[in-house]
Residue frames as qw, qx, qy, qz and C-alpha x, y, z in Angstrom:
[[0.433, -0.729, 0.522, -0.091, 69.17, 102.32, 151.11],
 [0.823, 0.378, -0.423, 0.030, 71.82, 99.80, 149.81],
 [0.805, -0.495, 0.305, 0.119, 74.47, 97.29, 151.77],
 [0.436, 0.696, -0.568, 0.050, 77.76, 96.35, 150.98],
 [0.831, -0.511, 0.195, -0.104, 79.10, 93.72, 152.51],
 [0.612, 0.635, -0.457, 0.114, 83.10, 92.82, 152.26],
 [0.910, -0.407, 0.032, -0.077, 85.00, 90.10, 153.66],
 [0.339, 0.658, -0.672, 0.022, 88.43, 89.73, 154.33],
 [0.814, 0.275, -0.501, -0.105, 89.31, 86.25, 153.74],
 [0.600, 0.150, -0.640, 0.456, 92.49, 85.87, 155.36],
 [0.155, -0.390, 0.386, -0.821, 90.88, 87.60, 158.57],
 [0.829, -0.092, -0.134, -0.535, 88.04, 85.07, 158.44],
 [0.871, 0.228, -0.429, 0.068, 90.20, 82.04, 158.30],
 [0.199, 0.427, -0.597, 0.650, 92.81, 83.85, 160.60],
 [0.476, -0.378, 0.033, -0.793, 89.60, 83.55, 162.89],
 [0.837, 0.172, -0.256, -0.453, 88.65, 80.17, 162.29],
 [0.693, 0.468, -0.491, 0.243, 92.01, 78.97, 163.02],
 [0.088, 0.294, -0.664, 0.682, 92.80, 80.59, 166.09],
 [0.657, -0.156, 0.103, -0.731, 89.00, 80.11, 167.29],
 [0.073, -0.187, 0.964, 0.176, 89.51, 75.98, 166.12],
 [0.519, 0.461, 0.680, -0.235, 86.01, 76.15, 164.64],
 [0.231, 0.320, 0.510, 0.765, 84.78, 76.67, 160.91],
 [0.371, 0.464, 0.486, -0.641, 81.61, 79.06, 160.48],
 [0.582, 0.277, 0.700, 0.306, 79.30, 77.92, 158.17],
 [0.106, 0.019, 0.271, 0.957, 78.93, 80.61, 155.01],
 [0.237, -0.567, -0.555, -0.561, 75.18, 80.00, 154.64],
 [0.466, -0.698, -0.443, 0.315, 74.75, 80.94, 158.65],
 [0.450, -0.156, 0.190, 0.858, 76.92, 83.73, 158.00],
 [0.007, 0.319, 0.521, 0.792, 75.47, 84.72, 154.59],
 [0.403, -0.585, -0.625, -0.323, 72.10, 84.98, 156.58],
 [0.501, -0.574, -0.257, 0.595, 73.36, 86.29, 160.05],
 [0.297, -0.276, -0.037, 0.913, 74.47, 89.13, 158.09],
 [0.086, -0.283, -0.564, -0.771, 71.48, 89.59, 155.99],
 [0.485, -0.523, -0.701, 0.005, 69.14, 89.48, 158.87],
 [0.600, -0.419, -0.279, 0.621, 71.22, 91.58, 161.39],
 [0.157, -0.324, 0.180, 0.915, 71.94, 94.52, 159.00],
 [0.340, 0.259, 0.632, 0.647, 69.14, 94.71, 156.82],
 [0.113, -0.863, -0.458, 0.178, 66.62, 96.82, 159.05],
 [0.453, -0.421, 0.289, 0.731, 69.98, 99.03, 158.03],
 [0.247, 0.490, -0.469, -0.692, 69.78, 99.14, 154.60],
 [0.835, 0.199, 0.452, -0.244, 67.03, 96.64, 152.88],
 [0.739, 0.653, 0.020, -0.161, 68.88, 96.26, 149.68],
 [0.605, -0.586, 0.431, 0.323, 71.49, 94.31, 149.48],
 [0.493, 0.836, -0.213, -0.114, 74.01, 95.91, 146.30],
 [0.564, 0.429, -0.683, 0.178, 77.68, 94.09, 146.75],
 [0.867, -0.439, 0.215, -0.095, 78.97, 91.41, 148.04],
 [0.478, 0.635, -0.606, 0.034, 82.75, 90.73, 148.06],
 [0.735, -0.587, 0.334, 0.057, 84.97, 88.67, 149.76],
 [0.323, 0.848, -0.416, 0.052, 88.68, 88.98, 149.52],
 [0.764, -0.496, 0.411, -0.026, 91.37, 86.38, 149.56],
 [0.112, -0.629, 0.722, 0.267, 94.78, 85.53, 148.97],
 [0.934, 0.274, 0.130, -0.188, 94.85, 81.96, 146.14],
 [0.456, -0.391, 0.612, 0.515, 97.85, 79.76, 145.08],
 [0.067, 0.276, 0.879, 0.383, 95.54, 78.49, 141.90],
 [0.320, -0.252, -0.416, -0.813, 92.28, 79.36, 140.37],
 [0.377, -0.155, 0.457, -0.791, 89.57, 80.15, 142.64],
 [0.837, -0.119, -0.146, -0.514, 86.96, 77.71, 141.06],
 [0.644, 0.038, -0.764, 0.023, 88.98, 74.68, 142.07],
 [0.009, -0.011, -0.711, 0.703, 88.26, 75.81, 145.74],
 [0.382, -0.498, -0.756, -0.187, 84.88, 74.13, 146.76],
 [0.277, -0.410, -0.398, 0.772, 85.17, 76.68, 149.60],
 [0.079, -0.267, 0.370, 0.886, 84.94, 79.40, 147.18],
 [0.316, -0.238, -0.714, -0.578, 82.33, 78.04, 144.85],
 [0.224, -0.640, -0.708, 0.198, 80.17, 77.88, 147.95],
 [0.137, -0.575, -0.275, 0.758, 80.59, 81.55, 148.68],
 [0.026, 0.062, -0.513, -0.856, 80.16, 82.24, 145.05],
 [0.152, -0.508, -0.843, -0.084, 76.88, 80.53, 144.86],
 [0.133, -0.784, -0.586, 0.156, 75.39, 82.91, 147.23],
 [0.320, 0.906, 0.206, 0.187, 76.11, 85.72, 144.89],
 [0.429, -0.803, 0.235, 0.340, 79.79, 86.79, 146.22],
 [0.637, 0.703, -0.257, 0.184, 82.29, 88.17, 144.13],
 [0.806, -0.476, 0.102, 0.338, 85.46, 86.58, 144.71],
 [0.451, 0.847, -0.234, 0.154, 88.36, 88.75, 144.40],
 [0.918, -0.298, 0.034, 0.261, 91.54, 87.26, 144.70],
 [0.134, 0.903, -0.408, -0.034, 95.37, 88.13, 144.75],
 [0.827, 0.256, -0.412, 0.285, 98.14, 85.71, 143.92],
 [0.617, -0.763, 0.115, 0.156, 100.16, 84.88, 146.80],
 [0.336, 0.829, -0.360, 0.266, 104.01, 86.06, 146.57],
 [0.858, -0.333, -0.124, 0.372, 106.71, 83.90, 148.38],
 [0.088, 0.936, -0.280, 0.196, 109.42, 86.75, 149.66],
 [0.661, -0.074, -0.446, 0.599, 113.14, 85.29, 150.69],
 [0.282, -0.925, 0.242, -0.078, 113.98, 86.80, 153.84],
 [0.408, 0.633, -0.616, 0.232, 117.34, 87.29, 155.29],
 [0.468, -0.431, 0.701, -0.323, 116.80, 84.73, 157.89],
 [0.595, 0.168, -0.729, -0.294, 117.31, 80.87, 157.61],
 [0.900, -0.253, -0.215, -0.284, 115.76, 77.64, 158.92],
 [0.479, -0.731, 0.477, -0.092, 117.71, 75.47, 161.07],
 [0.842, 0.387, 0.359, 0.110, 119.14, 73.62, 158.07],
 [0.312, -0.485, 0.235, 0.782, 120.42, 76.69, 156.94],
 [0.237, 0.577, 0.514, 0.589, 117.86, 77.32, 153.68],
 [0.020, -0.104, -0.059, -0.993, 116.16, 80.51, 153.45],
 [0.104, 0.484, 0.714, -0.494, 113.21, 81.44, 155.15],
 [0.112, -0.296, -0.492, -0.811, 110.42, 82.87, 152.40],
 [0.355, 0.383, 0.488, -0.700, 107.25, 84.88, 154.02],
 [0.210, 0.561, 0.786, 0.153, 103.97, 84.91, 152.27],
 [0.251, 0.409, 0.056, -0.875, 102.38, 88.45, 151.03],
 [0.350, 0.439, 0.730, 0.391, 99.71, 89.25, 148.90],
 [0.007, 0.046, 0.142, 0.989, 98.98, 92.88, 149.14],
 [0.150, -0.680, -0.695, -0.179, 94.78, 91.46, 149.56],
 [0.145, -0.581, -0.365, 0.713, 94.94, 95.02, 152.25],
 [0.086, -0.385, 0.256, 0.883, 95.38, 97.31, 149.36],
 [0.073, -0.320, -0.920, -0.215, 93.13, 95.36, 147.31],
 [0.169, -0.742, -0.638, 0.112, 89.89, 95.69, 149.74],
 [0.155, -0.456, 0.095, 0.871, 91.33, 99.84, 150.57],
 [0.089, 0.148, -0.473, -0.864, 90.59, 100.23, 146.55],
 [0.226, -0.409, -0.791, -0.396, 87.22, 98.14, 146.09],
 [0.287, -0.567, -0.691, 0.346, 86.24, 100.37, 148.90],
 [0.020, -0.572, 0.117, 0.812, 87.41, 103.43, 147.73],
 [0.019, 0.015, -0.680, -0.732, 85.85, 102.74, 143.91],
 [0.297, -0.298, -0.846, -0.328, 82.30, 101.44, 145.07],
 [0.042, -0.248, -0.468, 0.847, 81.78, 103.79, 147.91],
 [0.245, 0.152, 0.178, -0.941, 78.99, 105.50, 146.47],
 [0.567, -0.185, -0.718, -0.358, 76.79, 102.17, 145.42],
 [0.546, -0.403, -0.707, 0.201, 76.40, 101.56, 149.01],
 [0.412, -0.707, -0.140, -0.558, 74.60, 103.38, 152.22],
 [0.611, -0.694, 0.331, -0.186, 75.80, 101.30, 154.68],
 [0.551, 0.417, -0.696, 0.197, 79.16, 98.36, 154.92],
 [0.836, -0.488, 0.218, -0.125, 79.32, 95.49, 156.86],
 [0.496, 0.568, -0.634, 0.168, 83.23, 94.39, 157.26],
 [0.939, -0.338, -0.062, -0.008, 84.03, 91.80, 158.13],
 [0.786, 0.103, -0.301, 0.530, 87.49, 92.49, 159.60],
 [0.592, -0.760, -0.171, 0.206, 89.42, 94.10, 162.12],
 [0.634, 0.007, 0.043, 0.772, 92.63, 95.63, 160.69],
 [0.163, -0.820, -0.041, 0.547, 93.65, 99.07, 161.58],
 [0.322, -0.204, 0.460, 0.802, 94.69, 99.53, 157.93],
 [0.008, -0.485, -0.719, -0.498, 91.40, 100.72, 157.17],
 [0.198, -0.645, -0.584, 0.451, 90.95, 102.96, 159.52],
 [0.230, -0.270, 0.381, 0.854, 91.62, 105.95, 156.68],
 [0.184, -0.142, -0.572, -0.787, 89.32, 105.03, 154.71],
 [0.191, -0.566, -0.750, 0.284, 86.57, 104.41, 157.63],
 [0.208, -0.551, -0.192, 0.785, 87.15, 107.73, 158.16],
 [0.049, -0.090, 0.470, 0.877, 86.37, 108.54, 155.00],
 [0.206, -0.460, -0.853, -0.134, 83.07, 106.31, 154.64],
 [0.263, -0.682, -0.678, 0.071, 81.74, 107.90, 157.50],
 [0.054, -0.448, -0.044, 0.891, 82.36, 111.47, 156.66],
 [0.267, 0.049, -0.648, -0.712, 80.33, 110.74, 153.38],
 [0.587, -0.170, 0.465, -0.641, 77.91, 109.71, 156.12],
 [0.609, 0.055, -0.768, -0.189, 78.21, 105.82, 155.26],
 [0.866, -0.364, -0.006, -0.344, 76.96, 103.55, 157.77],
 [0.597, 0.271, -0.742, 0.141, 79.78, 100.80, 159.02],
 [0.843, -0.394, 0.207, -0.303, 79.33, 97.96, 160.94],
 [0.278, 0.484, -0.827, 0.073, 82.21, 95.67, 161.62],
 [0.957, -0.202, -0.036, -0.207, 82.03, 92.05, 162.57],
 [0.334, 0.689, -0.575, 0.288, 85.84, 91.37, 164.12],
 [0.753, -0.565, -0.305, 0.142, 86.81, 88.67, 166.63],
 [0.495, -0.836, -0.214, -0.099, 88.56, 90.22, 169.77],
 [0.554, -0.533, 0.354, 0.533, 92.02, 89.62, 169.52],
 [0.478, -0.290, 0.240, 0.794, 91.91, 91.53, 165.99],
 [0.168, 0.728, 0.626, 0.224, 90.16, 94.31, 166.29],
 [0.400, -0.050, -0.289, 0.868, 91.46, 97.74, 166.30],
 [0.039, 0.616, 0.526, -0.584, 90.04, 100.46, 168.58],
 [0.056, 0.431, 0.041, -0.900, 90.11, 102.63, 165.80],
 [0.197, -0.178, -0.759, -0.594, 87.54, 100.61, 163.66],
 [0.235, -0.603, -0.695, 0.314, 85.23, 100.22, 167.24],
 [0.082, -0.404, -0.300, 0.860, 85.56, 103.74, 167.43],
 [0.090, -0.166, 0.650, 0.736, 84.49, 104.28, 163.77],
 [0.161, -0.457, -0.849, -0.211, 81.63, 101.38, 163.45],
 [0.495, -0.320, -0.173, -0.790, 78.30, 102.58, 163.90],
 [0.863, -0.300, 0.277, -0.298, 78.27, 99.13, 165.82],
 [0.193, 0.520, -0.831, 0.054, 80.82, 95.80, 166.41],
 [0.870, -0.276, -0.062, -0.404, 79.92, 93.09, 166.46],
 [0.165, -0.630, 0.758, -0.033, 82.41, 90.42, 168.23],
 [0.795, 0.189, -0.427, -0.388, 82.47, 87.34, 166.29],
 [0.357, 0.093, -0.922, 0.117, 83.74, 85.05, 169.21],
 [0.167, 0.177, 0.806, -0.540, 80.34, 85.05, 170.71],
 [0.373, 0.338, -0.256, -0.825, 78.21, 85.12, 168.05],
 [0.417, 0.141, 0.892, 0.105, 76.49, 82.03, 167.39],
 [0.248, 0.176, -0.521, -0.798, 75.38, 82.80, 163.36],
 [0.304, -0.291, -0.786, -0.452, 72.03, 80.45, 163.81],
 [0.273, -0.537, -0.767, 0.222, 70.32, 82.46, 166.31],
 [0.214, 0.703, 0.050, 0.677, 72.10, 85.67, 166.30],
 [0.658, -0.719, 0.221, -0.018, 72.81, 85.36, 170.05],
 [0.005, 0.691, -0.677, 0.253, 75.73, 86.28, 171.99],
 [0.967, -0.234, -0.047, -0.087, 77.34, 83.09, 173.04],
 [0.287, -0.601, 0.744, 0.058, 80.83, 81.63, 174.60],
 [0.761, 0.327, -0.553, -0.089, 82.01, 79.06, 172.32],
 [0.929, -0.339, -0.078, 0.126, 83.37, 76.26, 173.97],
 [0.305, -0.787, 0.434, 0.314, 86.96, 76.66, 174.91],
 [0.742, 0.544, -0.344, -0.187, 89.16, 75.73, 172.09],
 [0.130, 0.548, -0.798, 0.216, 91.24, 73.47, 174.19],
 [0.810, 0.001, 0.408, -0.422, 88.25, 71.10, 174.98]]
């Protein structure tokens, strides 16, 4: 039995942000290796996906996640002009990187190295290829906090876990503090 385990990045961070805590990677790295391995004892990939202006090794972030054996796959970020402007009157430029499509393919290419998938994320643009996983009788566990997770990955997962009550160094549910403390 083999794991997989794939992170999206900008979901993590998106987390992290809106949560106003960090989580550490080695609690993490272990929370998920602990949690999922009675699953599948052999853990076979680790990714974790995320958008870079610059080369990944200058990101001490990165090099930490590398260490513990993650491939980092990255995607240049893309400044788009939209057709709205600032209150100056410049042009307003979004961010994209395309990192969805990205994780979609390293899931669709590596599907059959792995028994079970722990994802860390919560977008409904994967809910296609869930569906696919788990007609090919894949295992999937999702780890997603609460405001973005979509029903049709809960419905999917073999289990969810909800990552704003998770405390990663016990593996108890817990209520962070409020982020307005």
């Amino acid at each position: 039995m083999r794991i997989a385990i794939f992170i999206d990045g900008a979901n993590k961070f998106g987390f992290e942000k809106d949560a106003r805590m960090k989580i550490d990677l080695d609690k993490l790295d272990s929370f998920i290796l602990n949690k999922y391995r009675n699953f599948s004892p052999q853990i076979k990939i680790k990714k974790f996906f995320t958008p870079v202006k610059n080369s990944w090794q200058s990101n001490s972030y990165l090099l930490k996640l590398h260490s513990l054996h993650y491939e980092i796959i990255t995607q240049t970020m893309k400044s788009i002009r939209t057709n709205n402007l600032d209150f100056e009157g410049n042009p307003i430029f979004h961010k994209k990187c395309d990192m969805d499509a990205r994780i979609g393919f390293e899931i669709g290419t590596n599907w059959k190295q792995f028994d079970t998938l722990v994802f860390i994320c919560g977008d409904s643009d994967f809910a296609n290829i869930m569906e696919i996983l788990v007609k090919k009788k894949k295992k999937i566990f999702i780890i997603a906090s609460r405001n973005s997770i979509a029903k049709e990955l809960i419905d999917l997962a073999v289990k969810y876990d909800n990552m704003d009550v998770i405390n990663f160094e016990t593996e108890e549910k817990i209520i962070y503090r409020n982020k307005y403390d």
